[in-house]
C-alpha positions as CSV (number, residue, x, y, z in Angstrom):
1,X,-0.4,-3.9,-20.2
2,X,1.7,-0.8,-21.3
3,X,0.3,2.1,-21.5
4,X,2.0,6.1,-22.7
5,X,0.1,9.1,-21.6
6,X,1.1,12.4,-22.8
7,X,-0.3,15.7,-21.1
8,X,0.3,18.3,-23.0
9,X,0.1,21.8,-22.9
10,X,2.0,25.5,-21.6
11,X,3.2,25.2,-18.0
12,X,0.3,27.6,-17.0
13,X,-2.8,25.3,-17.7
14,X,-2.2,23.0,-15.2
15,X,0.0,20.0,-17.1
16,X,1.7,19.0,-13.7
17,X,-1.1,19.0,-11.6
18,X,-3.3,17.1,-14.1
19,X,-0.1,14.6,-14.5
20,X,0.5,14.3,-10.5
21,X,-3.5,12.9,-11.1
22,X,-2.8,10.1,-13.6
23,X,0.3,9.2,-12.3
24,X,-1.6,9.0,-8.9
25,X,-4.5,7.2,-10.0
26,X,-2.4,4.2,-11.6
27,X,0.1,4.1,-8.1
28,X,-3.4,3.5,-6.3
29,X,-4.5,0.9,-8.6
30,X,-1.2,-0.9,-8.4
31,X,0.7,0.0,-11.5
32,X,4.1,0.4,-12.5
33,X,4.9,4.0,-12.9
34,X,7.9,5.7,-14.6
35,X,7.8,9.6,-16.1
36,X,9.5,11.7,-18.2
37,X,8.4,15.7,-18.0
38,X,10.0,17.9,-20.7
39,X,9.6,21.9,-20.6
40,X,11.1,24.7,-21.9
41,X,13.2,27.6,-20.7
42,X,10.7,30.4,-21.9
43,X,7.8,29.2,-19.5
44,X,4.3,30.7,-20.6
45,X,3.5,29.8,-23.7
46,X,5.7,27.2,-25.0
47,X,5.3,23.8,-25.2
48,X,5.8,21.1,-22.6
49,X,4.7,17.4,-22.1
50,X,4.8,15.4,-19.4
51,X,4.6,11.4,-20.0
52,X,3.5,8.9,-17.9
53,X,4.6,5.0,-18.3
54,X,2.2,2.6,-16.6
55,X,2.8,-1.3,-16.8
56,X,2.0,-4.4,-14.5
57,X,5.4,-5.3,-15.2
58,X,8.6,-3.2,-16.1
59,X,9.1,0.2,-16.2
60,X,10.4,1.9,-19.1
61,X,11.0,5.0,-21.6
62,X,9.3,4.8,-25.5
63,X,9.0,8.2,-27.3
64,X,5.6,7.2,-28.5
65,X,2.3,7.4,-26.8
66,X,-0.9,5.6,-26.8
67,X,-3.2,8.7,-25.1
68,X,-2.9,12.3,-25.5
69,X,-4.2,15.0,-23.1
70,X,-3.9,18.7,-25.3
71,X,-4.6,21.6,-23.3
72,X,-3.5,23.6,-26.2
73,X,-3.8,23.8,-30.2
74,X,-0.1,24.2,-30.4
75,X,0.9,21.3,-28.1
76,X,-1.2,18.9,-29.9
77,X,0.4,20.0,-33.5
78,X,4.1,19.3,-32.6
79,X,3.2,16.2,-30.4
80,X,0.4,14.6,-32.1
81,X,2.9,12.9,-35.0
82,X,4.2,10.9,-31.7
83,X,1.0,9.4,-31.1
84,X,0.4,5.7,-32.3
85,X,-2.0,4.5,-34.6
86,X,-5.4,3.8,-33.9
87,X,-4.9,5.5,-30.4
88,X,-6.7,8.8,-28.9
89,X,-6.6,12.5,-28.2
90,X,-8.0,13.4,-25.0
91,X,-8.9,18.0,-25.6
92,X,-11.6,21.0,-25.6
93,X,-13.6,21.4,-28.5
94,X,-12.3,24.7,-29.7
95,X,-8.6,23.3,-29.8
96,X,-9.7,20.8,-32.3
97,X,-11.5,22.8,-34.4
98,X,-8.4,25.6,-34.7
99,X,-6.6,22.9,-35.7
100,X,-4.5,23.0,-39.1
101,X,-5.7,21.2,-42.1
102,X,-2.4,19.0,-42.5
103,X,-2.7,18.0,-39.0
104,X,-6.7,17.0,-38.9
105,X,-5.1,15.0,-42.0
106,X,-3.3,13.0,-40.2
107,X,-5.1,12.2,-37.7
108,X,-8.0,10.6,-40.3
109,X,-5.2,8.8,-41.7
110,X,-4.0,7.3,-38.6
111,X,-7.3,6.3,-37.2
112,X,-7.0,8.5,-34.4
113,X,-9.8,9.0,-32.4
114,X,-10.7,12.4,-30.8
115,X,-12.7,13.1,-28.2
116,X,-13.4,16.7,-27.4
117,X,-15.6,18.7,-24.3
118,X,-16.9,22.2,-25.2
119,X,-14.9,23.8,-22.3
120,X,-15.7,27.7,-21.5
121,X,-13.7,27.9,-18.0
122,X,-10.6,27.4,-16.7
123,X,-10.7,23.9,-15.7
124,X,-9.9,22.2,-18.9
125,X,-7.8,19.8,-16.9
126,X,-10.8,18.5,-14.6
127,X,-12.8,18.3,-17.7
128,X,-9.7,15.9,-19.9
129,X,-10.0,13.7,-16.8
130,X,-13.6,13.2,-16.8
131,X,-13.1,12.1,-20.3
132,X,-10.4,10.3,-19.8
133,X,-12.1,8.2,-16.7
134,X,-15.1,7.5,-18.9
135,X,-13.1,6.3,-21.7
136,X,-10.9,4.0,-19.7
137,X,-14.0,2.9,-17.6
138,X,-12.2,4.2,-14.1
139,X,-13.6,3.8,-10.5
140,X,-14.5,7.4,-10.1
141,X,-13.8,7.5,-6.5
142,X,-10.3,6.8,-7.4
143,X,-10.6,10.2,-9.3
144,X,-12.0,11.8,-6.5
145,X,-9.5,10.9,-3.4
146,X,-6.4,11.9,-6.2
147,X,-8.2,15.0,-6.9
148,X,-8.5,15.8,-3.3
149,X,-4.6,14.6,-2.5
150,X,-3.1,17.0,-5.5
151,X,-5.1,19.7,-4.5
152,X,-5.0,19.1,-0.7
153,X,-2.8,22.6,-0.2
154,X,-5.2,24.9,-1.4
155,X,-9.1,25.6,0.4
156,X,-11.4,23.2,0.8
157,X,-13.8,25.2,-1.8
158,X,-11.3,24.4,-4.4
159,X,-11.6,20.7,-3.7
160,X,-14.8,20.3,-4.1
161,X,-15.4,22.4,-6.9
162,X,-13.3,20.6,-9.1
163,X,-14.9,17.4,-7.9
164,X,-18.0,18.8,-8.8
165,X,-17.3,19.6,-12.1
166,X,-15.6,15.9,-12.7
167,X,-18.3,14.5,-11.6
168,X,-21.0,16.5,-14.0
169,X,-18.9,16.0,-16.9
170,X,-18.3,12.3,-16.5
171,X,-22.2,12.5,-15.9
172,X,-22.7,13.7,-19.2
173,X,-20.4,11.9,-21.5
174,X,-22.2,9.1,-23.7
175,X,-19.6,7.7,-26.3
176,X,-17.7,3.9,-26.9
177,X,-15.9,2.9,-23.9
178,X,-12.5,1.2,-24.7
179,X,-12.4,-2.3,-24.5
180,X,-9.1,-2.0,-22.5
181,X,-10.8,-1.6,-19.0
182,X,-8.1,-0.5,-15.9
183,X,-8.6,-2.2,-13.1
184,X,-6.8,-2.3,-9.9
185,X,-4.3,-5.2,-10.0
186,X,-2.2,-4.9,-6.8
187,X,-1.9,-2.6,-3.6
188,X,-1.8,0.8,-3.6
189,X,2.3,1.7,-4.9
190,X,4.7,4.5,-3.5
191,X,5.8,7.2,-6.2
192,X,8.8,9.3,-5.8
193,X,11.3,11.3,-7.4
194,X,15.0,11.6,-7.6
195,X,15.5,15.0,-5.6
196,X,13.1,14.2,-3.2
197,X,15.1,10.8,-2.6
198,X,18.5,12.5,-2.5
199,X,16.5,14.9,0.2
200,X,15.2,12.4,2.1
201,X,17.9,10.4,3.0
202,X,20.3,13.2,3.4
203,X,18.1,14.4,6.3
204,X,17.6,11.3,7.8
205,X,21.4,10.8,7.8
206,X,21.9,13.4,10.3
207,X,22.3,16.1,7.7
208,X,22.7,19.3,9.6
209,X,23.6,21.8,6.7
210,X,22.0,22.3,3.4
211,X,23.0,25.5,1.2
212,X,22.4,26.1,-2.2
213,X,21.0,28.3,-5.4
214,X,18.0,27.9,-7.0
215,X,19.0,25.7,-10.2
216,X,17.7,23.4,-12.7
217,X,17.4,20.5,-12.2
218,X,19.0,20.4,-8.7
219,X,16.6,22.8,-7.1
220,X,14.1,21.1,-5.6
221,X,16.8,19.5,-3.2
222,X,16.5,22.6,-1.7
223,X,12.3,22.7,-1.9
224,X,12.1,19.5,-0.2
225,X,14.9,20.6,2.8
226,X,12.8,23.6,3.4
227,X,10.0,21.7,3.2
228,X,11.1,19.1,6.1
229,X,11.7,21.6,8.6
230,X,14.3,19.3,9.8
231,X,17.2,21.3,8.7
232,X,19.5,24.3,8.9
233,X,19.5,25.8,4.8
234,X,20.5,28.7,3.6
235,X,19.3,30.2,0.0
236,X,22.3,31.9,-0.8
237,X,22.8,34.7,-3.1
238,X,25.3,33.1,-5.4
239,X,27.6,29.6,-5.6
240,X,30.5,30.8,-4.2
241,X,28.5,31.8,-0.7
242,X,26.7,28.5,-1.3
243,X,29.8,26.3,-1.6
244,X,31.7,28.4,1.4
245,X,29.1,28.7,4.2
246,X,28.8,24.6,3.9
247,X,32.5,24.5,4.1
248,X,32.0,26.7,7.3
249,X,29.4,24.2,8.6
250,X,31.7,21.5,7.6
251,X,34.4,22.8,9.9
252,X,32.3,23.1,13.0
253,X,31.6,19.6,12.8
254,X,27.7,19.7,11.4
255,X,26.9,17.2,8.3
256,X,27.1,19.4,5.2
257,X,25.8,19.2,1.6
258,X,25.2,21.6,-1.0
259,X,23.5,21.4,-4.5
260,X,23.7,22.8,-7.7
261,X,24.0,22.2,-11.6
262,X,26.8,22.8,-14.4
263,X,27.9,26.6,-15.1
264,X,27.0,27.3,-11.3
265,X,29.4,24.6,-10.1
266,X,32.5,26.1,-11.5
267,X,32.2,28.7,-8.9
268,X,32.5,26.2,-6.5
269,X,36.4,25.5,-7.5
270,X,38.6,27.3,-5.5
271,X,36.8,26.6,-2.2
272,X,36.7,22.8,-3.4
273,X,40.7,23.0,-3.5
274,X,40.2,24.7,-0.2
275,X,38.2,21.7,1.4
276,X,40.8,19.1,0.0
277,X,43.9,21.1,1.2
278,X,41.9,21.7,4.6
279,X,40.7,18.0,4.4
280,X,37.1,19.2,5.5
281,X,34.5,16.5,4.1
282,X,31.7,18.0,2.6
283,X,29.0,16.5,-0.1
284,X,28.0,18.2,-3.4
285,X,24.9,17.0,-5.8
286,X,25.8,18.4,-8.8
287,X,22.9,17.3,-11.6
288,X,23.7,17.6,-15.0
289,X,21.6,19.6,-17.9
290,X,22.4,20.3,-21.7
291,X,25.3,22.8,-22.1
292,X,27.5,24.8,-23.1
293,X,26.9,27.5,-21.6
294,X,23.2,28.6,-20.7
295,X,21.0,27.2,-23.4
296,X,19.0,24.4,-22.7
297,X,19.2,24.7,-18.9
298,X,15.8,23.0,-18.4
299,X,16.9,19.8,-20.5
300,X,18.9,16.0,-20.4
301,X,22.4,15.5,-21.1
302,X,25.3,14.8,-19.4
303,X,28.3,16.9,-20.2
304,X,29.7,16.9,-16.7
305,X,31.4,13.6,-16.2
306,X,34.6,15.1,-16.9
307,X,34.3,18.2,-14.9
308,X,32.8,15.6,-11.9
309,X,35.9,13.5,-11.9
310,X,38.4,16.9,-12.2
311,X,36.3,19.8,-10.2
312,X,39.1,21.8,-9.0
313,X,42.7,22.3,-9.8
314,X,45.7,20.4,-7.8
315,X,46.7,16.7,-8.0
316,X,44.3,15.0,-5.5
317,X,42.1,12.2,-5.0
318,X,38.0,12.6,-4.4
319,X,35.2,10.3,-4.3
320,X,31.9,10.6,-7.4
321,X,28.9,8.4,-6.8
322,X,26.6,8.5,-9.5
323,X,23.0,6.3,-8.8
324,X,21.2,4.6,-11.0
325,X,17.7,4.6,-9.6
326,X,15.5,6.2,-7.3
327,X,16.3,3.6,-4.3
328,X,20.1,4.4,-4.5
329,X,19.2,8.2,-5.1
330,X,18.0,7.9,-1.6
331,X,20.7,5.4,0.3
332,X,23.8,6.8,-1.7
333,X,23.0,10.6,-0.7
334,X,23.2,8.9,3.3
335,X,26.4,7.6,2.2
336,X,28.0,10.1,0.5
337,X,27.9,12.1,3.6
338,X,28.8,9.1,5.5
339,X,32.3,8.9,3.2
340,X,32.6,12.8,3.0
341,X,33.2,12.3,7.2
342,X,34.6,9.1,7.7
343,X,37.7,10.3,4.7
344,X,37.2,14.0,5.1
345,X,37.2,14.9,1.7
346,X,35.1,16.1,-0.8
347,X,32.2,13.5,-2.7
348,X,30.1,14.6,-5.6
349,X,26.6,12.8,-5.9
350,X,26.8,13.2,-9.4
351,X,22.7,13.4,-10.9
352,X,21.1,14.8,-13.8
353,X,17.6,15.9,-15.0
354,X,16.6,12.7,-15.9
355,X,17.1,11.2,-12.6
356,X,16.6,14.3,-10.6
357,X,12.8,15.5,-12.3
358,X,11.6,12.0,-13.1
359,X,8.9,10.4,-11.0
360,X,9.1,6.5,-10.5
361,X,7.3,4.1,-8.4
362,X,9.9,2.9,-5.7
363,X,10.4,-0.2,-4.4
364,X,12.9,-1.4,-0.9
365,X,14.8,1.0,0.4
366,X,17.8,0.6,1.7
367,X,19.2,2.5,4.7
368,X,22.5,3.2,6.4
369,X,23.8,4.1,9.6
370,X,25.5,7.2,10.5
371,X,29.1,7.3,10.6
372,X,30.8,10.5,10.7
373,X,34.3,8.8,11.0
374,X,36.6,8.9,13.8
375,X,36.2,11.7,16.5
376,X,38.7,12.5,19.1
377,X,36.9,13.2,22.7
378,X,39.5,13.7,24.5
379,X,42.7,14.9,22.4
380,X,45.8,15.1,24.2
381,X,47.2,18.7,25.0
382,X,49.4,18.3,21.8
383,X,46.5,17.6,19.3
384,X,47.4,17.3,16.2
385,X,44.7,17.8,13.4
386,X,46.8,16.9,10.4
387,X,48.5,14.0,12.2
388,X,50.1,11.4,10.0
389,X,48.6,8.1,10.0
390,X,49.2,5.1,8.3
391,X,45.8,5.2,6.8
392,X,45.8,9.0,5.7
393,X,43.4,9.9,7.7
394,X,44.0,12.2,11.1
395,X,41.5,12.3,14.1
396,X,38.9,15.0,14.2
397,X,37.8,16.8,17.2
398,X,34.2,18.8,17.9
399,X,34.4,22.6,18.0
400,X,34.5,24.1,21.3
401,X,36.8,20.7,22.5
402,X,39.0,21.4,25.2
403,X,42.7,20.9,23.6
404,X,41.3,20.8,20.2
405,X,42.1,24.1,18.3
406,X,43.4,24.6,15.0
407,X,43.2,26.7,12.2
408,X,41.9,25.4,8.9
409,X,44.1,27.1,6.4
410,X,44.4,27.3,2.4
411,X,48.4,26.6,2.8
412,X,50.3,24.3,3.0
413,X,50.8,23.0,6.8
414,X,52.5,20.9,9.3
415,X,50.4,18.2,11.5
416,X,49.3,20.8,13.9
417,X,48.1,23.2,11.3
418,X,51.1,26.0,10.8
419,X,51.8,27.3,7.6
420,X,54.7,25.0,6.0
421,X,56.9,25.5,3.1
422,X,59.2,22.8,4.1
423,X,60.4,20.1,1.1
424,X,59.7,17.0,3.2
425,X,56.5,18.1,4.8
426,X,55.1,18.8,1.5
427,X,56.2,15.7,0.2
428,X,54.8,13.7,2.9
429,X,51.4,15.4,3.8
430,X,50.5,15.1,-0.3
431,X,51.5,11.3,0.1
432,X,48.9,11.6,3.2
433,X,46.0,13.2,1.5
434,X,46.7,10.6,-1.8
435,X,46.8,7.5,0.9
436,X,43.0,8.1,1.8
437,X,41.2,6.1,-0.8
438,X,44.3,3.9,-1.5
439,X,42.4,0.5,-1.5
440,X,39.1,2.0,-1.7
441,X,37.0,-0.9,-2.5
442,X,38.6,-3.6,-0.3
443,X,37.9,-0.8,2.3
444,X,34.6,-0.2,2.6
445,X,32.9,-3.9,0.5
446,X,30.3,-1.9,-1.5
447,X,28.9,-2.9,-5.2
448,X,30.7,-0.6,-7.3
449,X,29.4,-1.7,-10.6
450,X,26.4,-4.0,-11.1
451,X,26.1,-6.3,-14.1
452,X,23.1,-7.9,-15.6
453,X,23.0,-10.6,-18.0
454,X,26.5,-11.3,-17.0
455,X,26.9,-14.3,-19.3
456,X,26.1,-12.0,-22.8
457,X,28.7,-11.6,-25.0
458,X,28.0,-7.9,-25.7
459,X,27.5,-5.3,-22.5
460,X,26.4,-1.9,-22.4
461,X,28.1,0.2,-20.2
462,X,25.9,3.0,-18.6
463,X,25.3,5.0,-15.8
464,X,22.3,7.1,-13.7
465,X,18.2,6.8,-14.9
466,X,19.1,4.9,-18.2
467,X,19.3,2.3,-16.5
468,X,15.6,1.2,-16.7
469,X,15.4,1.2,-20.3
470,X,18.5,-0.8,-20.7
471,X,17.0,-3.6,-18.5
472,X,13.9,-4.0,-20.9
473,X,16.5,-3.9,-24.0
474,X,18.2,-6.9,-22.4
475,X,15.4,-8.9,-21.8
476,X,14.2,-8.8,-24.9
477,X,17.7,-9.1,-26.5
478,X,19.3,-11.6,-24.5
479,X,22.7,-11.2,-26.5
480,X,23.4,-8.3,-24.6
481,X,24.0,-7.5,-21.2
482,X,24.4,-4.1,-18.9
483,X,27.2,-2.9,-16.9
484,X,25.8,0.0,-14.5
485,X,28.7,1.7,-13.1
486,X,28.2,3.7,-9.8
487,X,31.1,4.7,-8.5
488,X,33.1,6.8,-10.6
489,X,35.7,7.9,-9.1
490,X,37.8,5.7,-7.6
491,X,37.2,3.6,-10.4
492,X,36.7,-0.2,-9.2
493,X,39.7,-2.4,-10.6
494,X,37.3,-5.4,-10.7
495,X,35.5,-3.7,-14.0
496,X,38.7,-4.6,-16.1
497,X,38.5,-8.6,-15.3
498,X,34.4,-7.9,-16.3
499,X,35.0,-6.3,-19.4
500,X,38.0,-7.9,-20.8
501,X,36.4,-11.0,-21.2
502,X,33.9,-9.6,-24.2
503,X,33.4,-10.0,-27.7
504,X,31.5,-6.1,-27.5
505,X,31.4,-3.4,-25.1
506,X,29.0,-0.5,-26.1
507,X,29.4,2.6,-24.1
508,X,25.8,4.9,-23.9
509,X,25.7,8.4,-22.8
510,X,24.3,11.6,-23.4
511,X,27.2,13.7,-24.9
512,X,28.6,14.1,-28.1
513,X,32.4,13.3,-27.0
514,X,32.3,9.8,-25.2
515,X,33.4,11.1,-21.5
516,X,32.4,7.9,-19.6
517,X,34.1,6.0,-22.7
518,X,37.0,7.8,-22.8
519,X,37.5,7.9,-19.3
520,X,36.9,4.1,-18.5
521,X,38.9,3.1,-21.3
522,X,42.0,4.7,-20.7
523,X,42.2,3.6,-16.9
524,X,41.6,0.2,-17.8
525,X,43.5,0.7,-21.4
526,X,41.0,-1.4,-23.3
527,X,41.5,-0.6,-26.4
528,X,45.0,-2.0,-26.5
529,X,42.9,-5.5,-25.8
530,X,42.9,-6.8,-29.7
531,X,39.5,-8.8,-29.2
532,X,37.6,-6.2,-27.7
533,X,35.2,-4.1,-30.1
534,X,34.6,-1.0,-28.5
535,X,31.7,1.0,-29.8
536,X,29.4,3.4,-28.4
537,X,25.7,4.5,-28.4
538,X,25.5,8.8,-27.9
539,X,23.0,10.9,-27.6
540,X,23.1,14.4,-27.3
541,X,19.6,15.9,-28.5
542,X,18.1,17.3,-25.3
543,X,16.1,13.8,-24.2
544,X,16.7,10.6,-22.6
545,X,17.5,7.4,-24.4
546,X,14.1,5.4,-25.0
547,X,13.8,1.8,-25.6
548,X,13.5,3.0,-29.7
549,X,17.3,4.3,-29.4
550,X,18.6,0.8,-27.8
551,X,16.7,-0.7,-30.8
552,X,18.9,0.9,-33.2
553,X,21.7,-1.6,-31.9
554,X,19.8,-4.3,-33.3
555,X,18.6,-2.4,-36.7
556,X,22.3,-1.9,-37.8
């Protein structure tokens, strides 16, 4: 079973809460569940949808839908043409009839059923799922215990009144009952999404600091950090405070990590610099949204690779991590503060809204230690903080140590910490800083890259929440095969002997110039490889890809 329900509607009626329902309902009968939610900017009145994938088997993204929930005349007009044939709309009477003659058209001509409640209150969302339960023949107590978990914040009277009204609408209704019955196929699943992952590993990790400014997509980091009452935050008035008080946190010796999105993240620069000259390990989740400049803040794309793998000016070396799922949303944001210790240096969780807003049942989750790299108990009385080591990396100490002062400064400095202008210390504290992540990967044995279908003689090379889609391209086109890369920066040497060995390699992103190509390609030099086609799948149109846009590989 596959199954696309669209709710849609302006933010104000209820959308979320009445998707939160669905996408609860299916979890507890033992679904597959994958989302996509897409709004606009301009809140009110405009028009937003929120789609729910359910399957017993795969998860994935199609920008069609088999049910549609309308909470508004306008909604239904610009999404109904997505609907499929023969399938239905789910709305209150009145929307219906206000509906435009080429529109009602359609919707004869595509044998698309309607059924319609006269609604008079404000509840049209408790109503739509009375009719949707009836049509799909639902256990109504399953209705009822979701109704009371979405709701579970507000009073007790506002429970049971919209249980009441479910239940007397279901009561009424008296039409043909799809044949497609859902049943509950498996135990109740665990649904998630990508911020609240990255949150709550970070916290469980020992994170100790969390700063940051309200922006889409990366704000609910923050929401959820609040929320746990587990950690020190700070809702600072601007980046630049954001980015700083971390680095101040950083220095004391707590676990740091801020989070924040495109425009907002260039303000971070100069203290970035700061941290690498100061080698003070801190973590940023920086999720991506449609640019330039403010436009489209509240939708996909991913412009930001470049500006991820070159935040700040200098010649230096930094770590990206970019996760491909909810499950390493939540382990990688443990290790990235992990790595952001253990090298003290700077690591970008690089996101975006897909992965960030997205909702996705979640499956094992793996978990790792703390390490906050090597500590100093007892330094001796001529501690050096910026001591010269033949791995790069000097000794740290715990504020307040005995012996273990030092100043963290912008300038250049000697192994204790004084300002240096000297030729050879330069030379040689640059070589220091570089010597960090020399060897990366023999260093810490982590997967990298992941490939899938490693045998096909054409791979996709992607990145982040595309991920899922791609894997139900390749299985039904087994000529192809994925690459998932996620670790950006360093780049893993072992990709070249993958990649070389093709007839195809298609790069897929969301931006208009190729970053991830252009990037992967010119450290590996590929296209000097005189067998190797190089093409490229982009998309740069405010949504994700959908299993339609990998199709379009095959359709050439």
């Amino acid at each position: 079973m596959f199954l696309n329900i669209r709710v849609t509607g302006p933010a104000w009626l209820g959308i979320n809460s009445t998707s939160d329902i669905i996408t609860n309902i299916f979890a507890h009968l033992g679904y597959h569940i994958a989302t996509d939610i897409e709004y606009e900017s301009r809140i009110k009145w405009w028009v937003n949808y929120f789609d729910i994938f359910i399957s017993d088997v795969a998860w994935y993204l199609t920008k069609y839908c088999d049910i549609l929930l309308a909470f508004n005349a306008e909604s239904l007009e610009k999404t109904i043409f997505n609907l499929k044939k023969n399938w239905v709309v789910f709305c209150n009477q009145k929307i219906y009839l206000s509906l435009k003659d080429p529109v009602k058209k359609y919707i004869e001509e595509n044998d698309i059923k309607i059924f319609s409640l006269e609604i008079n209150d404000k509840y049209d969302n408790t109503y739509l799922l009375a009719l949707f339960a009836y049509y799909f023949d639902i256990d109504t107590w399953v209705i009822k215990d979701c109704l009371s978990e979405i709701f579970a914040r507000k009073w007790v009277a506002t429970i049971e009144a919209n249980i009441k009204i479910f239940e007397n609408a279901y009561n009424t209704l008296d039409f043909q009952k799809s044949e497609q019955k859902i049943l509950k196929i498996w135990a109740n699943k665990e649904v998630s999404y990508g911020n609240k992952m990255v949150a709550s590993w970070a916290i469980n990790s020992a994170l100790e600091y969390y700063s940051a400014y309200p922006m889409t997509p990366a704000s609910t980091i923050l929401t959820e950090i609040i929320a746990s009452k587990k950690v020190t935050y700070l809702q600072a008035e601007d980046e630049i405070a954001v980015i700083n008080s971390a680095l101040g946190a950083s220095f004391t010796g707590a676990r740091s990590m801020v989070g924040t999105s495109w425009g907002w993240f260039a303000l971070m620069t100069e203290a970035l610099s700061f941290a690498i000259q100061a080698e003070i390990g801190i973590v940023v989740a920086l999720s991506q949204r449609a640019g330039p400049s403010t436009w489209t803040p509240t939708y996909h794309e991913t412009w930001d690779i470049n500006f991820a793998l070159n935040p700040t000016f200098w010649d230096f070396e930094h770590i990206v991590l970019t996760p491909s799922s909810l499950e390493e949303a939540y382990y990688f944001s443990g290790l990235s503060l992990n790595l952001a210790d253990k090298y003290q240096t700077i690591v970008i969780l690089l996101l975006d809204k897909q992965l960030s807003e997205l909702s996705w049942t979640i499956g094992e989750l793996i978990q790792w230690g703390v390490n906050r790299g090597e500590i100093l108990e007892n330094p001796p009385d001529d501690y050096k903080r910026y001591a010269f080591t033949s791995n790069g990396i000097s000794p740290k100490v715990r504020v307040w140590t005995p012996n273990g002062d030092f100043i963290a400064s912008s300038y250049e400095h000697d192994e204790f910490w004084a300002t240096s202008e000297e030729s050879e210390n330069k030379k040689l504290m640059t070589e220091k800083r570089w010597k960090k992540l020399e060897n990366f990967f023999q260093k810490e044995w982590i997967s990298w890259f992941e490939v899938f279908n490693p045998n096909a003689k054409k791979m996709l090379i992607i990145f982040s929440a595309t991920t899922y889609t791609a894997k139900e391209f390749i299985k039904n086109n087994p000529d192809y095969g994925i690459v998932v890369i996620k670790f950006l920066k360093p780049l893993d040497e072992r990709l070249y002997d993958v990649l070389k060995e093709k007839q195809e390699i298609i790069f897929v992103e969301n931006n208009y110039s190729g970053q991830l190509e252009n990037y992967i390609c010119g450290q590996f030099w590929l296209k000097f490889i005189p067998w190797l086609n190089i093409s490229n799948l982009r998309k740069y149109d405010l949504f994700p890809f959908y299993i339609e846009d990998f199709n379009s590989l095959i359709w050439k």
